[in-house]
One Martini backbone bead per residue (centre of mass of N, CA, C, O) as a GRO file, in nm:
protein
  380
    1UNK     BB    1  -8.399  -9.921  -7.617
    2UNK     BB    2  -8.555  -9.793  -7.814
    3UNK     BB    3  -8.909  -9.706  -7.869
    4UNK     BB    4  -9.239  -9.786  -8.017
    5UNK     BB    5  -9.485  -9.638  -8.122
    6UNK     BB    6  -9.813  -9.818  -8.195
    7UNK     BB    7 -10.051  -9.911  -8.415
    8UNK     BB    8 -10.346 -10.106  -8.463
    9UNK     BB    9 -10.486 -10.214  -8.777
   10UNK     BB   10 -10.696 -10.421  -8.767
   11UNK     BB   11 -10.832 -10.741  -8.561
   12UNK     BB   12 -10.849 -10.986  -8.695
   13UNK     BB   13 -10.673 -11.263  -8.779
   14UNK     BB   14 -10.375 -11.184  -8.839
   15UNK     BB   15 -10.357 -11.016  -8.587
   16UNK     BB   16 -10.245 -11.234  -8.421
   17UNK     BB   17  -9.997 -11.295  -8.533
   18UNK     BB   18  -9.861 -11.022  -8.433
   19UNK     BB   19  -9.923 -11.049  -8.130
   20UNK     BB   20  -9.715 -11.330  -8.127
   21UNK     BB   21  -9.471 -11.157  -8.212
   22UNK     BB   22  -9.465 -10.956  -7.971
   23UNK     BB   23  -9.466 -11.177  -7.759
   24UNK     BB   24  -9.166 -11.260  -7.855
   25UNK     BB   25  -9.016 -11.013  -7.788
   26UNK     BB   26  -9.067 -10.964  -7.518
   27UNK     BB   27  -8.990 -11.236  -7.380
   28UNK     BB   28  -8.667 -11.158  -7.501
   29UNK     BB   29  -8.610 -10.847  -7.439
   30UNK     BB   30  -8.781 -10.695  -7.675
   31UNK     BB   31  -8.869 -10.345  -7.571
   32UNK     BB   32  -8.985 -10.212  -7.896
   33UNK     BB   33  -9.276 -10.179  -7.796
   34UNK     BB   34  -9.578  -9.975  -7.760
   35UNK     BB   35  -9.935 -10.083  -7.796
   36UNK     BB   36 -10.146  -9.763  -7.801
   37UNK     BB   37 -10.340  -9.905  -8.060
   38UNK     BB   38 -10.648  -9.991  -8.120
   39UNK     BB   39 -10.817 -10.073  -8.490
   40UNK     BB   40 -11.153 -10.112  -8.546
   41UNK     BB   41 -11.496 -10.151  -8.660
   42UNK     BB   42 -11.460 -10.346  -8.438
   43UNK     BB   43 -11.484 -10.331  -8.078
   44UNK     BB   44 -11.398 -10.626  -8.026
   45UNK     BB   45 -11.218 -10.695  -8.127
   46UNK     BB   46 -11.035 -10.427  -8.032
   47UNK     BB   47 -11.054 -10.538  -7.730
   48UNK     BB   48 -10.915 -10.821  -7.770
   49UNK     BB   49 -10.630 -10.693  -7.843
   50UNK     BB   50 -10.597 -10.536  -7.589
   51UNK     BB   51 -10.601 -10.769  -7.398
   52UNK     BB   52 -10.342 -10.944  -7.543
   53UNK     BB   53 -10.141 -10.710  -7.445
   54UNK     BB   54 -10.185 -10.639  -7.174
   55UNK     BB   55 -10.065 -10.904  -7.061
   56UNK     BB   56  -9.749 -10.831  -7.145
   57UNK     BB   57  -9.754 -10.484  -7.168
   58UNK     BB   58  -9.907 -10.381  -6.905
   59UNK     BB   59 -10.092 -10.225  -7.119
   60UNK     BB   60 -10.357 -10.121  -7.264
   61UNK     BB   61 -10.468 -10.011  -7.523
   62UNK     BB   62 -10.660  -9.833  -7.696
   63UNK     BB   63 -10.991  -9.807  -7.821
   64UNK     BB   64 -11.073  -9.786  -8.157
   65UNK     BB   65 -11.307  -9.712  -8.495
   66UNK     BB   66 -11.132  -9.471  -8.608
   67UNK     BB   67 -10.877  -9.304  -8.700
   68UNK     BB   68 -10.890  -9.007  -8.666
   69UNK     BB   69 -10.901  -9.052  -8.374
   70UNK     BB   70 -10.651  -9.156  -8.344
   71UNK     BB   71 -10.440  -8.961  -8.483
   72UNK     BB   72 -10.511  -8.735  -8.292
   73UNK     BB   73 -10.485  -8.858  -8.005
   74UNK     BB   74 -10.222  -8.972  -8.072
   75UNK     BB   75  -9.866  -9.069  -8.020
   76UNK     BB   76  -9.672  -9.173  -8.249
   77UNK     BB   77  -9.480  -9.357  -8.516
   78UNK     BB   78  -9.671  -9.652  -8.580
   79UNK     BB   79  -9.794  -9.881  -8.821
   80UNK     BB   80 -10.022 -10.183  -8.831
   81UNK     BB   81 -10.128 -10.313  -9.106
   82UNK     BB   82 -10.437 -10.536  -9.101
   83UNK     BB   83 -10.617 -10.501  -9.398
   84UNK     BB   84 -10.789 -10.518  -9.627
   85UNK     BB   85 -10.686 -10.446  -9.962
   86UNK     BB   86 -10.824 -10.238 -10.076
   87UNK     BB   87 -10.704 -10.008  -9.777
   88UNK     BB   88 -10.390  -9.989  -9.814
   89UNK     BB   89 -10.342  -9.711  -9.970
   90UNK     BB   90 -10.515  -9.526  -9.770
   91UNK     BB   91 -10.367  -9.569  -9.549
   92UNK     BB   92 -10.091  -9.557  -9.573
   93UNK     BB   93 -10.080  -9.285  -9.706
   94UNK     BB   94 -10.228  -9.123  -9.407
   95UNK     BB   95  -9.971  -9.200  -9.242
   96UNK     BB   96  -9.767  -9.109  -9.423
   97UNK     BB   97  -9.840  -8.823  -9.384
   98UNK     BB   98  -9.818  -8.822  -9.062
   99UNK     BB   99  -9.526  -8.961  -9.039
  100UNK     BB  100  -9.583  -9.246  -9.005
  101UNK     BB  101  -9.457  -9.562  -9.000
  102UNK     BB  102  -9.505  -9.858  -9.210
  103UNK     BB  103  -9.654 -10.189  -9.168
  104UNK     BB  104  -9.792 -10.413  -9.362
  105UNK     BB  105  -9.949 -10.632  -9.519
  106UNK     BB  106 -10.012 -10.855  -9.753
  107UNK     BB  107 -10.045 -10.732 -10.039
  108UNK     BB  108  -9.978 -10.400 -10.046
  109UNK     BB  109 -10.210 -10.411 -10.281
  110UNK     BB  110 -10.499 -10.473 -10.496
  111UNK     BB  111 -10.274 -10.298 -10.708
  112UNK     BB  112 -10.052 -10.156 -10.880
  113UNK     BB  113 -10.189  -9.870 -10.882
  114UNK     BB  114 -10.184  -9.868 -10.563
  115UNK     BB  115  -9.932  -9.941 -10.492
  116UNK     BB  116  -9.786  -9.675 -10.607
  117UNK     BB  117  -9.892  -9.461 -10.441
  118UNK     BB  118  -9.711  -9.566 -10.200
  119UNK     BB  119  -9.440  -9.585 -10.341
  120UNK     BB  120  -9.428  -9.290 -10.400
  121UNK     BB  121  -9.483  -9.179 -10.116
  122UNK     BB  122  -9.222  -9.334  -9.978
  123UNK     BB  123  -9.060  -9.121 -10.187
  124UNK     BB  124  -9.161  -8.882  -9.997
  125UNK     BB  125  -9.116  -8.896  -9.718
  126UNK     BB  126  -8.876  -9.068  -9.540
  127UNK     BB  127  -9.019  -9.337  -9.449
  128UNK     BB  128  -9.101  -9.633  -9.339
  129UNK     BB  129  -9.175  -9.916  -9.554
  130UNK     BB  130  -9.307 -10.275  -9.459
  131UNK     BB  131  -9.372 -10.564  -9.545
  132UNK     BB  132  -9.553 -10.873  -9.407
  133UNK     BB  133  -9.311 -11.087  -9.503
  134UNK     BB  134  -9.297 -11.407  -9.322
  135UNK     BB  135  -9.148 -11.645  -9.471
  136UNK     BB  136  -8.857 -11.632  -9.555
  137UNK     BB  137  -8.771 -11.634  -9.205
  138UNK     BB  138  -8.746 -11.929  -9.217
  139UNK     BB  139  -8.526 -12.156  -9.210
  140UNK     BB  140  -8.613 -12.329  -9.447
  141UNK     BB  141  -8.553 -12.053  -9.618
  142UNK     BB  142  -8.303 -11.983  -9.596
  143UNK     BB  143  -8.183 -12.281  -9.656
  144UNK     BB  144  -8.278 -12.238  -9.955
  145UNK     BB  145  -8.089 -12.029 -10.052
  146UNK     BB  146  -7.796 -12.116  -9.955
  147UNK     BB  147  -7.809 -12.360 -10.117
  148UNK     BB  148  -7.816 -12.222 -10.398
  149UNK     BB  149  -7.563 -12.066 -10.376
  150UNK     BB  150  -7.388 -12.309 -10.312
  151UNK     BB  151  -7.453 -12.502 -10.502
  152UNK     BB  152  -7.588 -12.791 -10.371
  153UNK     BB  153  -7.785 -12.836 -10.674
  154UNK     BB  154  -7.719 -12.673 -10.885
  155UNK     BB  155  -7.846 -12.543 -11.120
  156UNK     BB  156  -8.167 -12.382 -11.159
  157UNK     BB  157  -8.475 -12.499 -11.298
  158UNK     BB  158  -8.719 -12.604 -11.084
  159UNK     BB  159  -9.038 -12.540 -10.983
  160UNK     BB  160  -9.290 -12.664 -10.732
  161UNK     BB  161  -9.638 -12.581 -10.692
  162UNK     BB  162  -9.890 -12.707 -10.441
  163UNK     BB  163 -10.230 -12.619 -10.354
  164UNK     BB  164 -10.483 -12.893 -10.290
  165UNK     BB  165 -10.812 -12.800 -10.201
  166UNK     BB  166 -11.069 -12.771 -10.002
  167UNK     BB  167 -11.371 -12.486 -10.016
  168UNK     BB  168 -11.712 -12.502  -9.975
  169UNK     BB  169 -11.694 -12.236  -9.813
  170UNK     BB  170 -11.731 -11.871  -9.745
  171UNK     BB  171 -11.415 -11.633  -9.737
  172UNK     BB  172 -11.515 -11.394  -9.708
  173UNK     BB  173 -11.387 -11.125  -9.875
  174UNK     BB  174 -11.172 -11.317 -10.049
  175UNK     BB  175 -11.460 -11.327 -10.269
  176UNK     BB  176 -11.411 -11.039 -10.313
  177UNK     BB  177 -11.258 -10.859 -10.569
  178UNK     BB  178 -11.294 -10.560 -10.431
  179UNK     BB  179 -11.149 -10.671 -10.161
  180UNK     BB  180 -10.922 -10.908 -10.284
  181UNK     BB  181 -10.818 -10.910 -10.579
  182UNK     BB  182 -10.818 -11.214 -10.530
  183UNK     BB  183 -10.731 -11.514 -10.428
  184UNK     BB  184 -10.481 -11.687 -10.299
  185UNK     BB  185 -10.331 -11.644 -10.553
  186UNK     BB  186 -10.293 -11.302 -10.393
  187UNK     BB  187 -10.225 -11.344 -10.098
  188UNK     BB  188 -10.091 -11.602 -10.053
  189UNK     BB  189  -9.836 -11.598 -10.366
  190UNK     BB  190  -9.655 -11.353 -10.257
  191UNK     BB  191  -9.518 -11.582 -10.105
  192UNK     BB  192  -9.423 -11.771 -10.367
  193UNK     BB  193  -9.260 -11.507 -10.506
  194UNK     BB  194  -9.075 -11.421 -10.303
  195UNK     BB  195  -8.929 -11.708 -10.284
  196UNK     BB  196  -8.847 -11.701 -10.579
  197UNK     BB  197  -8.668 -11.488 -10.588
  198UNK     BB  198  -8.503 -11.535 -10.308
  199UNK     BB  199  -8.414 -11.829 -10.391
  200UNK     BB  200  -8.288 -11.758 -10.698
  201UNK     BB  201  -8.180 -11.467 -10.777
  202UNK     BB  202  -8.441 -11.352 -10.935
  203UNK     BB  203  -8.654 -11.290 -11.221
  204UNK     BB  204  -8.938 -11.233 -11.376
  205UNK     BB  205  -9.065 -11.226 -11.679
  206UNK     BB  206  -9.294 -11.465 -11.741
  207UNK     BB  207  -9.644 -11.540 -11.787
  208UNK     BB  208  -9.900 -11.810 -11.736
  209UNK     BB  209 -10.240 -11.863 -11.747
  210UNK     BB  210 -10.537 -12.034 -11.565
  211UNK     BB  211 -10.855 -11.965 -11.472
  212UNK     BB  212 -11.123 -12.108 -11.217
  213UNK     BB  213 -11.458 -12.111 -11.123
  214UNK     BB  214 -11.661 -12.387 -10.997
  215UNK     BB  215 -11.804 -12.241 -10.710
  216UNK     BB  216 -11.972 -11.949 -10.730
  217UNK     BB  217 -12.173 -12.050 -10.503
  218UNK     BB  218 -12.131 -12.017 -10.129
  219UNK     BB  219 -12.404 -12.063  -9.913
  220UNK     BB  220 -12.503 -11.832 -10.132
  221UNK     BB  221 -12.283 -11.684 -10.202
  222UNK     BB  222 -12.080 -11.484 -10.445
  223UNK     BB  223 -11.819 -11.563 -10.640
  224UNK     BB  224 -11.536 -11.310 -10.728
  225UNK     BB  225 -11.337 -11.541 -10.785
  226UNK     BB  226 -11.108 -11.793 -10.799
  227UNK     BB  227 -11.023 -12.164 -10.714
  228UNK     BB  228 -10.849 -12.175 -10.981
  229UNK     BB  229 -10.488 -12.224 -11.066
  230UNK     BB  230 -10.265 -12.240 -11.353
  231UNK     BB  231  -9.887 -12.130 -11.362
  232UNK     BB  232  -9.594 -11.988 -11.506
  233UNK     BB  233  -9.302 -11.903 -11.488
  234UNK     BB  234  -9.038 -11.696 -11.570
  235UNK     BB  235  -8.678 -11.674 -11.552
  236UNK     BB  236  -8.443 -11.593 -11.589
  237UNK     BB  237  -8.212 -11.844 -11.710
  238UNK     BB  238  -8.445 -12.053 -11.751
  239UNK     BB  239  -8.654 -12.062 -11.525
  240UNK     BB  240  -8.890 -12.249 -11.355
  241UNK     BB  241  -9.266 -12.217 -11.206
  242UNK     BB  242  -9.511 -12.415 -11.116
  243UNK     BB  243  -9.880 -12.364 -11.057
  244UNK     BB  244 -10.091 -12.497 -10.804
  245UNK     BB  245 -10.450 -12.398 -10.699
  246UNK     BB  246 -10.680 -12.502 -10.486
  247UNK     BB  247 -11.068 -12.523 -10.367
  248UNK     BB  248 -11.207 -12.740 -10.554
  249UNK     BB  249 -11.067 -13.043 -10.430
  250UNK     BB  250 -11.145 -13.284 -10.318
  251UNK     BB  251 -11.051 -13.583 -10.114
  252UNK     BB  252 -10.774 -13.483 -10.227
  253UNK     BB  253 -10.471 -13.365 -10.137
  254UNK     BB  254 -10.185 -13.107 -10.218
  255UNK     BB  255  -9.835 -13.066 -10.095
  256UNK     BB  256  -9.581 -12.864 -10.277
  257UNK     BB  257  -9.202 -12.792 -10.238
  258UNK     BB  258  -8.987 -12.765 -10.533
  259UNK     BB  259  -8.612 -12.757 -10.601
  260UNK     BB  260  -8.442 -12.780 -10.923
  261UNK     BB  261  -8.119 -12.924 -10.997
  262UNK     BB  262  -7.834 -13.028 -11.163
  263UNK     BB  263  -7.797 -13.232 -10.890
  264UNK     BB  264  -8.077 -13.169 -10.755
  265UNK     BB  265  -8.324 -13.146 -10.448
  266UNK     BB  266  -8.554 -12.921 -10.266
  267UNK     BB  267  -8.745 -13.023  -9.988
  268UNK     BB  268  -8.975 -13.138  -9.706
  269UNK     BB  269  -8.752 -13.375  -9.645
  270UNK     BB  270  -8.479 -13.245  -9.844
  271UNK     BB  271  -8.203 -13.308  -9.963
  272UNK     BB  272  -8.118 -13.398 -10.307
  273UNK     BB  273  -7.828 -13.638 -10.451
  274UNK     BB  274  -7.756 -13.718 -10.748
  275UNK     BB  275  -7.563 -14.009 -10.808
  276UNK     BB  276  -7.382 -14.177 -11.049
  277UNK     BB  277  -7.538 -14.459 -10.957
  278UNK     BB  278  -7.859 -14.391 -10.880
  279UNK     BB  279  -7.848 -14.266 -10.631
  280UNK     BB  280  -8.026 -14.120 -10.370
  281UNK     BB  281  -7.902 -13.845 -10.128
  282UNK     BB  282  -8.066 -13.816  -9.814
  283UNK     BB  283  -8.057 -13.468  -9.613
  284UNK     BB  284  -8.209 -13.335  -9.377
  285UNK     BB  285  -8.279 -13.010  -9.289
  286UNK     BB  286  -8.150 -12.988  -9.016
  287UNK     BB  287  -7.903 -12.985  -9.133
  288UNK     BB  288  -7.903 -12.767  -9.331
  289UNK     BB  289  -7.912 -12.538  -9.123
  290UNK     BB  290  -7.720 -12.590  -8.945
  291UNK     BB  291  -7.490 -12.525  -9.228
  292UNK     BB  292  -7.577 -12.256  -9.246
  293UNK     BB  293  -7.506 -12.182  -9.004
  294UNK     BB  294  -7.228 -12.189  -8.960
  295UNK     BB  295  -7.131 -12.039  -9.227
  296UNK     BB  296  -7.285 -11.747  -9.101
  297UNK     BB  297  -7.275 -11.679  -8.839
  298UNK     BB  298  -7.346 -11.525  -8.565
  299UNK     BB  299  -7.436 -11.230  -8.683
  300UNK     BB  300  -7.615 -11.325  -8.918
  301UNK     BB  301  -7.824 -11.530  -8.724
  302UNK     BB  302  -7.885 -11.337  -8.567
  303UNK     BB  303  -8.064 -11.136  -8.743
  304UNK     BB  304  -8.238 -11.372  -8.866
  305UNK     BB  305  -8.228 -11.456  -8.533
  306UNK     BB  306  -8.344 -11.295  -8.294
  307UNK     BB  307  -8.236 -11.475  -7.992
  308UNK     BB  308  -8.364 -11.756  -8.164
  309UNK     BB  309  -8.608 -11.673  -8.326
  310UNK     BB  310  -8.894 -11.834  -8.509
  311UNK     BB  311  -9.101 -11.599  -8.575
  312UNK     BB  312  -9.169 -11.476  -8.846
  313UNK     BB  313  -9.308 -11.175  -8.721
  314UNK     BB  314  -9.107 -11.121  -8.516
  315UNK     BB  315  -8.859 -11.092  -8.717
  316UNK     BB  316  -9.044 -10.855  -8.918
  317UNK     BB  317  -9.049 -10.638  -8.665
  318UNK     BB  318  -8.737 -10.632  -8.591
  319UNK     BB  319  -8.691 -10.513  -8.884
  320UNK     BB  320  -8.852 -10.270  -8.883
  321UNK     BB  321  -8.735 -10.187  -8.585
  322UNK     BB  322  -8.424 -10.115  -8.757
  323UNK     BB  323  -8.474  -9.938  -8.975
  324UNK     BB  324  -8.606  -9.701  -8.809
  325UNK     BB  325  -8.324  -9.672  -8.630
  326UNK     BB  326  -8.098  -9.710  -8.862
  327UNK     BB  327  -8.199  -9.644  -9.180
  328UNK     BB  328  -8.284  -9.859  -9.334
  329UNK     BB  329  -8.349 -10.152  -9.501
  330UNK     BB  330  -8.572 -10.319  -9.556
  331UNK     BB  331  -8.616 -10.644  -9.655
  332UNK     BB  332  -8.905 -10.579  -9.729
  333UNK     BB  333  -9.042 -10.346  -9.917
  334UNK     BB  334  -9.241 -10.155 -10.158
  335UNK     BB  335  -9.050 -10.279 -10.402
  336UNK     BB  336  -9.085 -10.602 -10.332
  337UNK     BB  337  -9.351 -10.593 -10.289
  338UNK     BB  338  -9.443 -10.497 -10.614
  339UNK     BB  339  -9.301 -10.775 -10.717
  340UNK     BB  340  -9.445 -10.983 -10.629
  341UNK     BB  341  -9.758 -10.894 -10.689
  342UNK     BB  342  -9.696 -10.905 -11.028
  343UNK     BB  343  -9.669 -11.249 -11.064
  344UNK     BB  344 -10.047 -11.281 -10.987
  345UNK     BB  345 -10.157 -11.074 -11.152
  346UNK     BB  346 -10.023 -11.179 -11.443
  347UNK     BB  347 -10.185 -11.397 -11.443
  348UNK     BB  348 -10.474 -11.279 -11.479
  349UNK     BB  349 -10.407 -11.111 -11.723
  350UNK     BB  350 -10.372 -11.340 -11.881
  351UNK     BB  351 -10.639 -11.513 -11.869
  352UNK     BB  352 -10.780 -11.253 -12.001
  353UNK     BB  353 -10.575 -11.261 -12.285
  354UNK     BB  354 -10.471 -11.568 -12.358
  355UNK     BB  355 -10.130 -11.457 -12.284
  356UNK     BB  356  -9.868 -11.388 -12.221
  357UNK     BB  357  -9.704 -11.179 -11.948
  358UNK     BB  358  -9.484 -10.917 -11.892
  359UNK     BB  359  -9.404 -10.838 -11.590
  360UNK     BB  360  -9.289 -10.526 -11.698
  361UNK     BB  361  -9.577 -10.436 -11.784
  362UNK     BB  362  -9.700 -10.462 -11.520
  363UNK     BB  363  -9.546 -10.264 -11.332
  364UNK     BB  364  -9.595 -10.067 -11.620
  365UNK     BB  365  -9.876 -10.031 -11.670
  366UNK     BB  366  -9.972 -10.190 -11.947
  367UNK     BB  367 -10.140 -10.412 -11.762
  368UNK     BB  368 -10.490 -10.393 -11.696
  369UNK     BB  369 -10.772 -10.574 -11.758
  370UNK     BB  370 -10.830 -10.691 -11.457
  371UNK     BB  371 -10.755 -10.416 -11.308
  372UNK     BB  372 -10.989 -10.179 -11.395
  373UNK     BB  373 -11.237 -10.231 -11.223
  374UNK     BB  374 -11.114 -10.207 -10.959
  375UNK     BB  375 -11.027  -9.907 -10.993
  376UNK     BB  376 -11.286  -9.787 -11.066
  377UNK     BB  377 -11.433  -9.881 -10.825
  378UNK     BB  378 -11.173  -9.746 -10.645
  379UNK     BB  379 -11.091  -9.464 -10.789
  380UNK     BB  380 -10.762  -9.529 -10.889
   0.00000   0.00000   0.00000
């Protein structure tokens, strides 16, 4: 198999997983990757991410604080940009004019004006760029798509989401509006967004929202993001999504992903079907993944878990590596990656304008009260 020189952009906290992503396609013998160039301004965390590929991939990167000087000195194929987001628009721009393939970290940029850059570059660069969504690639996440598909719950109505956690320390740049353009309901959100995409095979329509910061100064620090959302998603054909983030909540925690339709739902205990005698029969995930994979058949499941990989990193570095060698369309591409982006952004918008907010207003910049001072922070 061709190999592919790349270098990576970035050697913080999510760059570990990315290391052991490729560490396991290493493993299973997709040798389908030199990682040539760790850059990061900070030189130890990139010495330290040279050092964990020199373990598997018998030598270390060159270990660079600059990207200019990477570009210059190396002779590349693609990066993995892996870096706060304020800098995604910039860093993938300048490689997609160097000519190299661009996987990116998730969310694609900043703001939709900033995405559109990336994206409308991507359409004249000749280049492949994949956003670094790797939920969706997990199997109970596969497997919530095919119950769907098959109608195993019967046609989907409703969808319920809560991440309701404590977090009273400050979370490094996450915290700064200008740095991560919103909180995790934009950083991690884009991950609910495009599973509800994906596993509903529908686009959001419309959503309304409300944000609120409980706790703007932490241990010192200035929070200039929110700490709670709350909102709705209409999705096509009447299908709703229910959201519910928030790190301001002490002593009790709640985490739930549930998918309603008019027969059952799916949720992490298992596929849930209402019999008609009032009886609720739930049946395993282990079993649903099964069921998945028998009627996909070996060649769909090798795709979808290359070698048997469930490491969800792994799986989308192999699909990058897949589109860039077979000139294919990346599974999360540029105008993906900007759809997921909308659904978290259109949040902010509403809470700002107290009103619904169509999605398609998002995508198609007609609405950006929330994002134009991020814009013009940042010259976009």
């Amino acid at each position: 198999m061709k190999k592919l020189s790349v270098a990576l952009l970035g050697c913080g906290g999510i760059a570990d997983a990315h290391v052991e992503g490729y560490r396991d396609l290493y493993g299973r013998g997709f040798r389908i990757f030199e990682m040539k160039a760790a850059c990061d301004v900070s030189i130890e965390k990139a010495k330290q991410k040279a050092e964990a590929f020199g373990a598997f991939q018998k030598f270390k990167p060159k270990v660079y604080t600059d990207i200019e000087d990477m570009l210059k000195d190396e002779s590349l194929d693609a990066v993995d940009v892996c870096l706060p987001h304020n800098i995604h628009h910039t860093l993938a721009f300048r490689c997609l004019e160097e000519g190299l393939h661009v996987i990116v970290e998730k969310p694609l940029a900043i703001t939709m004006r900033a995405a559109k850059i990336i994206v409308d570059k991507v359409g004249t660069s000749g280049k492949t760029l994949a956003v670094a969504e790797n939920y969706r690639r997990a199997p109970t996440e596969r497997a919530y798509r095919w119950a769907v598909e098959q109608g195993l719950i019967g046609d989907p109505r409703m969808i319920l989401w809560s991440a309701v956690t404590w977090g009273p320390r400050p979370w490094g740049w996450r915290e700064d509006k200008f740095s991560a353009g919103g909180s995790w309901v934009f950083d991690g959100g884009v991950h609910w967004a495009d599973l509800d995409r994906y596993q509903l095979g529908r686009e959001a329509v419309e959503v309304f929202a409300v944000t609120h910061t409980f706790d703007p100064v932490k241990e010192g620090v200035k929070v200039t993001v929110d700490d709670m959302t709350m909102a709705i998603v209409r999705f096509e054909g009447d299908i709703y999504s229910q959201w519910l983030w928030t790190r301001a909540a002490p002593a009790k925690g709640a985490w739930k992903h549930v998918i309603y339709g008019s027969k059952g739902a799916l949720s992490d205990e298992g596929m849930h079907i209402q019999k008609g005698n009032g009886v609720v029969e739930t049946r395993p995930l282990a079993s649903l993944t099964d069921r998945m994979r028998k009627d996909l058949g070996r060649k769909e499941v090798e795709r979808l878990f290359p070698k048997g990989s469930t490491n969800t990193f792994a799986i989308e570095l192999y699909d990058f590596y897949d589109a860039i060698t077979t000139n294919a369309k990346p599974e999360v591409d540029a105008y993906e990656g900007y759809k997921d982006m909308a659904i978290p952004l259109g949040f902010y918008e509403s809470a700002r304008l107290g009103t619904p907010v169509r999605i398609k207003d998002v995508e198609e910049l007609r609405v950006e009260e929330y994002q134009r001072e991020i814009n013009e922070k940042l010259g976009i």
